[in-house]
Structure formats: structure tokens, C-alpha cells
C-alpha positions, 0 to 999 in steps of 0.5 A: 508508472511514476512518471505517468502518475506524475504527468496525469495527475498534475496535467490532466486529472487534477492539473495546475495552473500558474494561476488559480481562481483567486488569481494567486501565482503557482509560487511555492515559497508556502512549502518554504515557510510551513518548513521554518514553521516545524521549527528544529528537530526537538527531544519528542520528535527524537524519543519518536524517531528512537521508537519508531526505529526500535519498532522498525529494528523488532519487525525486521529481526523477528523472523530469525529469532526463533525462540520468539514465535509468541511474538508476531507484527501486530504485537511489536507494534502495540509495543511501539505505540505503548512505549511513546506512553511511557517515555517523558515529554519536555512538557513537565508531567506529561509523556510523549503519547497522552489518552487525549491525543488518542482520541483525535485519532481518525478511527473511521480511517483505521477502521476503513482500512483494517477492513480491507485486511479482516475481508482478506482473512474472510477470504482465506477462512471461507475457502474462497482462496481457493475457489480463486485458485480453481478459477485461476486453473482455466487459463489453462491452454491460454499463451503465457502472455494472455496469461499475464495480462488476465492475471494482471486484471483480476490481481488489479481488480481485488487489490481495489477492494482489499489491503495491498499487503492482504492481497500478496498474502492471497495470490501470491501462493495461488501464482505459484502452484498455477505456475506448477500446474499449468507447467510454466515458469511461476516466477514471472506470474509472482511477478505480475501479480506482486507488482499489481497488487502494488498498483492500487490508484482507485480507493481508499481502502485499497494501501495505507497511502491512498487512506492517508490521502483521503483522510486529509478531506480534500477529495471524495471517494469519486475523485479517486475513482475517476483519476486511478481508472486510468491509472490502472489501465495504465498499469495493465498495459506496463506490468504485462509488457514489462513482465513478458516482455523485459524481466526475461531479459533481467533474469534470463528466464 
């Protein structure tokens, strides 16, 4: 799928030239010089990297500290951003994070973003988990391999709409007791379903890298869109062959 996205986007959807309409050569000495411009890796970009690190270490140790369970993500990461508050900056009197930087946060972006993942919860406190659940239970009688592929379409089509991340949450327990019920292996369905609600392409609510590339204002919601359908279709084809056809061979299913 990396190679197609790469060839699609640079040769097909959004493809470059050697040169563009102001008649300047594709070089990419610019890349060179931005770099010199970051300079050397100073004091605040370490104190960062120490709490980023310290944020990252708290998110992966948490689970096996069992004492700690009034501590869960969102709390480790209010610390982390609350301690770049409180570390001082090279800059007399000042810390690394300061109330002005703040508000020069692109809130709508979060807020985009933290919609998809308050739909998700929506999902879970309405019962329509599992409404989906009960809809999943029709493939019943269907072949395993038409019940990938259906499988792959829907997890593709509400990973569009919601967090990627939410949408693991969601379908992954529904795979396995479809697995259970429908009396075949659940691994291969987790499976599928793990690896499409990775392949978001269309919108930007849909993962925190589509977000980031829309909030830098070079491209409108249609311009995803058009671009990520056929990656997705793309992704239908490759899961679906590749779950039937290639994992029986990795894990001797």
C-alpha cells in the first residue's frame, strides 16, 4: 500500500513536474536550507524531547502498574503538556510553553478531531455497537473470503467518518465473537478489520496525520476526497487478498 499511495499521489493525483507554472526546476536544495534554518538542536528542544519521552515511557508502563488505575492516557497527557509549563526556558523568565503560545493552537483541528473519537463514544452509549454487531451476524453462511472483503468495506467506510484508533475500540470485539458465532477462525477478521481501520485516506477527521495535513491549509476536504477513494479501493483489494490469501501462510492458520 506505501508504494501505491507514493506512485498515485506523486504520478497521478497531485503529480509533479520537473517544472511547475512558474518555470522553476523540481530541485530540492529548499529541503536543504529549511534544515540549516532549524539550526542546532538546542536546551528547549531537549527539555521537549525529555517530556515528551517522559509522557511516552508513563503511556507505555501504565497498563502493568496496577496500583495506578486512577491514572489512565488522557491524564499522562495533561502531565506532559503541563510540565513544558513549568520547565524554564533559555529565554530569561520565561518557561518552555507559555498562555500565548496556546492560543495559537488550531483548536478547530482538535476539536475536528476530538469529534470523531466523542461519535465513537456515542457509538458505544447508544447500543449501536452493537446494532453493528447484529448487522455483522448476516454474513452468516457467506465464504470466509466474501466475508473479508464485506468486512473490509464497512470497517473502511466508518473509519472515514470516526478516529482510527475509535474504530479499533469498536469492531475489533465485534470480530471476535463474529469469529466465535459464525464458527471460523476470529484471528483473520481482526485482522482485516485492524489493518482497515489503519487505511483512512479520504477525510480529516478520520487519523491525526490526515488532521495534520489539512490543518496546514494546502488542500481542501475535496482534494482528500478525491485522492483517498481510490486509495481505499486500493485497500480493499490488498487487505482482502492479503488477509486470505498471505496471513494463512505467515501464521499457519
Amino acid at each position: 500500500m506505501l508504494v501505491i499511495l507514493y506512485f498515485y499521489l506523486t504520478r497521478i493525483a497531485f503529480k509533479i513536474t520537473k517544472n511547475d507554472e512558474e518555470g522553476n526546476t523540481g530541485n530540492i536544495d529548499f529541503i536543504k536550507e529549511e534544515k540549516k534554518k532549524l539550526g542546532k538542536f538546542n536546551y528547549n528542544e531537549f527539555m521537549v524531547s525529555i517530556a515528551f519521552g517522559l509522557t511516552v515511557l508513563l503511556w507505555v508502563t501504565l497498563p502493568f502498574i496496577e496500583d495506578l488505575d486512577f491514572i489512565h492516557d488522557g491524564s499522562v497527557a495533561v502531565f506532559g503538556a503541563l510540565l513544558l509549563f513549568f520547565i524554564p526556558s533559555n529565554k530569561k523568565g520565561e518557561r518552555i510553553l507559555e498562555w500565548q503560545d496556546m492560543t495559537r493552537l488550531p483548536w478547530g483541528v482538535l476539536i475536528l478531531f476530538g469529534g470523531g473519537m466523542a461519535i465513537a463514544a456515542g457509538f458505544s452509549s447508544s447500543g449501536l455497537n452493537e446494532h453493528i454487531g447484529d448487522l455483522l451476524g448476516m454474513l452468516q453462511g457467506l465464504e470466509v473470503f466474501f466475508i473479508i472483503l464485506l468486512l473490509v468495506v464497512i470497517v473502511l467506510a466508518i473509519t472515514e467518518i470516526l478516529s482510527n484508533t475509535a474504530v479499533a475500540n469498536l469492531v475489533l470485539p465485534l470480530t471476535l465473537g463474529m469469529g466465535l458465532a459464525l464458527g471460523i477462525d476470529p484471528l483473520p477478521l481482526m485482522a482485516a478489520a485492524a489493518l482497515s481501520a489503519g487505511s483512512c485516506y479520504m477525510l480529516p477527521v478520520a487519523t491525526p496525520p490526515n488532521t495534520a495535513v489539512f490543518s496546514a491549509g494546502y488542500l481542501e476536504i475535496g482534494d482528500m476526497a478525491k485522492a483517498g477513494v481510490w486509495l481505499n479501493l486500493a485497500s480493499i483489494v490488498i487487505i482482502t487478498l492479503a488477509v486470505y490469501y498471505w496471513m494463512p501462510v505467515v501464521f499457519g492458520l
